[in-house]
C-alpha positions in Angstrom: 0.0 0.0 0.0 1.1 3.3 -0.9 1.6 6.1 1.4 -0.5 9.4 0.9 1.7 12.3 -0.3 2.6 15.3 1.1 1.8 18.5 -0.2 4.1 20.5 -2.3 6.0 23.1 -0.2 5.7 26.9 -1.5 7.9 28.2 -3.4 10.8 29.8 -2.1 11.1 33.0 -3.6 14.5 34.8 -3.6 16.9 37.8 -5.3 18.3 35.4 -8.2 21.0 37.8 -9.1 23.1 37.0 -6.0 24.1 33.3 -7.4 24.6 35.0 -10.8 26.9 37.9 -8.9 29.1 35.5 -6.7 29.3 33.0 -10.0 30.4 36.0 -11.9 33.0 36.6 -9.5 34.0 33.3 -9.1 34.9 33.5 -12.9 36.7 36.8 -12.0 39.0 35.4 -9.6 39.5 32.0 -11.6 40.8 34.5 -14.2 42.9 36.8 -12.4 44.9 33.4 -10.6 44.9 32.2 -14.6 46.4 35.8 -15.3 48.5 36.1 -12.5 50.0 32.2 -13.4 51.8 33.8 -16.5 54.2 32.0 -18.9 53.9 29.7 -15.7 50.8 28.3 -17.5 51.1 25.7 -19.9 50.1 26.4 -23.7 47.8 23.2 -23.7 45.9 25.1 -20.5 45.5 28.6 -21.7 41.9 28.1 -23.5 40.7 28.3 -19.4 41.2 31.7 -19.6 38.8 32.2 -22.6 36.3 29.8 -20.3 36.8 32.6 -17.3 36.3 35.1 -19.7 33.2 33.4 -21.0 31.5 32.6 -17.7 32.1 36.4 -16.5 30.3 37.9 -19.4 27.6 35.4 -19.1 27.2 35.8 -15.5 26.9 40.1 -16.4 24.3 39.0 -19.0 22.5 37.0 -17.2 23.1 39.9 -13.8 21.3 42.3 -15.7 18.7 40.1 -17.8 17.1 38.3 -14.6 14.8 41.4 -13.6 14.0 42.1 -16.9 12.8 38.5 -17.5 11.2 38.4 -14.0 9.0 41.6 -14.7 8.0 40.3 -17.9 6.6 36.9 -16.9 4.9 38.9 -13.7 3.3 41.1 -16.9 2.0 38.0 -18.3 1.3 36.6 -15.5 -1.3 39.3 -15.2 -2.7 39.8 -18.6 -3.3 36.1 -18.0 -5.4 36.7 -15.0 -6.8 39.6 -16.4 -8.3 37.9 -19.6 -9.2 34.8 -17.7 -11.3 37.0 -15.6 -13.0 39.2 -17.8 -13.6 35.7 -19.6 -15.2 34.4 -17.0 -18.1 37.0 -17.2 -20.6 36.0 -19.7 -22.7 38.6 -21.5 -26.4 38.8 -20.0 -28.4 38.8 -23.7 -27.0 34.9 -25.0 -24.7 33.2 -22.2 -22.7 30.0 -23.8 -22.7 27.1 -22.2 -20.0 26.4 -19.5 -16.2 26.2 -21.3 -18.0 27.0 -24.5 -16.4 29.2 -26.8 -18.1 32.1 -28.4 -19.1 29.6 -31.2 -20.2 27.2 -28.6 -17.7 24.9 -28.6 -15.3 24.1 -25.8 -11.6 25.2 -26.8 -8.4 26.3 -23.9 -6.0 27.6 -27.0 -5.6 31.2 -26.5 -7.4 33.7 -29.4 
């Protein structure tokens, strides 16, 4: 017999630019010990400082990207609710049936 299971816990909701932040400066330091290394580095290692350098300007990208794509999904998010709501009320002269469509027939694609 199977055990019941347990609700899903909420969401934990947090500033996602701080991993990016200390990820980009991860990269930053992995690069200046790379740098710092000189001809002490050997030619077959070098292409990890084009990975550093890689990682940091994906980590600025990404630093500067997460609020933008955060505000527009909570813009979505809304219109969403918004047209689901105004949906929801039917016109008072010819109500459709429950789910219908305005040609009567039950669809959940978006117009």
């Amino acid at each position: 017999m199977r055990k019941p299971r347990r609700p899903d816990p909420e969401v934990l909701e947090f500033d996602y630019r701080v991993p990016t932040a200390l990820g980009s400066i991860g990269w930053t330091v992995a690069l200046v010990v790379l740098l710092a290394m000189g001809d002490r580095l050997p030619l077959e290692s070098r292409w990890w400082i084009w990975v550093c350098v890689t990682g940091i300007a994906l980590g600025v990208f990404a630093y500067f990207y997460i609020p933008r794509l955060l505000r527009k999904r909570a813009e979505a998010e809304q219109r969403h609710a918004a047209r689901r709501n105004a949906g929801s009320k039917p016109p008072a002269s010819a109500a459709p049936a429950e789910g219908a469509g305005p040609s009567g027939t039950t669809s959940d694609a978006a117009p």
